[in-house]
C-alpha positions in Angstrom: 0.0 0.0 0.0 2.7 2.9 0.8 4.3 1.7 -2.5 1.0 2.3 -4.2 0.6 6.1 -2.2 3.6 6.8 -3.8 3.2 6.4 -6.8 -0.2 8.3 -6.4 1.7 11.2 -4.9 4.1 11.2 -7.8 1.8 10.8 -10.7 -0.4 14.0 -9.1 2.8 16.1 -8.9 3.9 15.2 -12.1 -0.1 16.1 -13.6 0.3 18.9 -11.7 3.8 20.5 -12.5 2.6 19.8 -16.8 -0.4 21.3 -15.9 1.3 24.8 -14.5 4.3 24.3 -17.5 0.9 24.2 -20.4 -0.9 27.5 -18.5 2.7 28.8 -18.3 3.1 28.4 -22.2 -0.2 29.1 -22.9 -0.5 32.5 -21.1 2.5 33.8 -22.8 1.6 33.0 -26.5 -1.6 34.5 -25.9 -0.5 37.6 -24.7 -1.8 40.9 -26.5 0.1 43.4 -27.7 -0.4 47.3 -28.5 -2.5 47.7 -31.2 -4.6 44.3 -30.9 -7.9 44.8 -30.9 -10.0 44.8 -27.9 -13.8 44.6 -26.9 -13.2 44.8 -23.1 -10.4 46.0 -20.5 -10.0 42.3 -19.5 -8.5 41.8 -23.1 -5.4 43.7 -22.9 -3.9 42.1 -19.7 -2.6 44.2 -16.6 0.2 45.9 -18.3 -3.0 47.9 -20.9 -6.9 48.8 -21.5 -8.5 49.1 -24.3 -9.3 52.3 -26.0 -12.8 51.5 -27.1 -13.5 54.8 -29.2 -10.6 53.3 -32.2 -12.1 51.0 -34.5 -12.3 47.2 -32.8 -10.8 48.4 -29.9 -7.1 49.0 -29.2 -5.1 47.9 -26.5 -2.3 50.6 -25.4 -1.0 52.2 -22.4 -1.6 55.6 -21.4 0.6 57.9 -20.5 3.0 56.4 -21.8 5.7 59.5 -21.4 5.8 58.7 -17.6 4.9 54.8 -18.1 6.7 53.4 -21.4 5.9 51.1 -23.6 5.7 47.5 -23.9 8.6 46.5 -26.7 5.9 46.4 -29.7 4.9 50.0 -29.2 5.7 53.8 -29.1 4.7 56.4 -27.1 3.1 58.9 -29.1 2.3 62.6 -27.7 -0.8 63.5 -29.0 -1.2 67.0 -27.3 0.3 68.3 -23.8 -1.7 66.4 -21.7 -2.2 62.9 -23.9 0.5 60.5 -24.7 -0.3 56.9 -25.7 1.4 53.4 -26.5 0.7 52.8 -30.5 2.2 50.0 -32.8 5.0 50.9 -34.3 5.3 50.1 -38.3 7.0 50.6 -41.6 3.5 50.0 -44.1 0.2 49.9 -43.6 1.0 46.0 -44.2 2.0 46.1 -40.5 -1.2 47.2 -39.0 -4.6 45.6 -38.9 -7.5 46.2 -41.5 -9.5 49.7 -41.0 -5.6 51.1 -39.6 -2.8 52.5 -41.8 0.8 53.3 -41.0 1.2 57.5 -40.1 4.0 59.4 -39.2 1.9 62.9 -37.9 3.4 63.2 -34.2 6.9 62.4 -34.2 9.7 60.4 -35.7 7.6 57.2 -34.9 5.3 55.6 -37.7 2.5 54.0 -35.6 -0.9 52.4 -36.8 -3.9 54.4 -36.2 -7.8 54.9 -37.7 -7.3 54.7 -40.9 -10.6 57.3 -41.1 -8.4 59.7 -38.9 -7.2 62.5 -40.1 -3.5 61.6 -40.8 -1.7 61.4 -43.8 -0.4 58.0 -45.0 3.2 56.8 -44.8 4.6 56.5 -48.4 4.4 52.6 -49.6 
């Protein structure tokens, strides 16, 4: 019987230790970045929230000039008072559908509405 325990014990540790490794590994391939779209805060993990007024919802960081950026994103002044996280890109290849690649605030290009009122970055 205490052979039989111990095995139990084992095999339950073992379950349990794959089970924390595949949640581990699943957690971090799911993880959003700026400029995913978004229908709820919960979407956008601790580190963001989702700006529901862009189209499909956009998760970013505000104030980013005092908070940064996750790696995928700049921070982007917008006026005095409003700085967010946007996805940075080269082409409107790099950003979603109803988003195009700007470069109106800065040195950074950054996906935004494509029915805002920026210009496009040359192709």
């Amino acid at each position: 019987m205490t052979q039989r325990r111990h095995f139990i014990a084992s095999l339950a540790k073992l379950a349990a230790t794959a089970l924390a490794v595949f949640a581990l590994a699943s957690a971090s391939a799911c993880a959003n970045i700026v400029g995913d779209s978004c229908g709820d805060q919960t979407e956008c993990g601790r580190q963001m929230f989702c700006e529901l007024s862009l189209p499909g919802g956009y998760c970013t960081v505000r104030n980013c000039l005092d908070n940064g950026c996750p790696d995928e994103g700049v921070c982007i002044q917008f006026d005095d008072d409003t700085s967010y996280c946007m996805l940075a890109c080269e082409t409107n290849g790099d950003c979603r559908d109803d988003y195009r690649c700007v470069r109106d605030f800065g040195v950074h290009a950054f996906c935004n509405d494509a029915d805002g009122p920026t210009p496009e970055v040359s192709e």
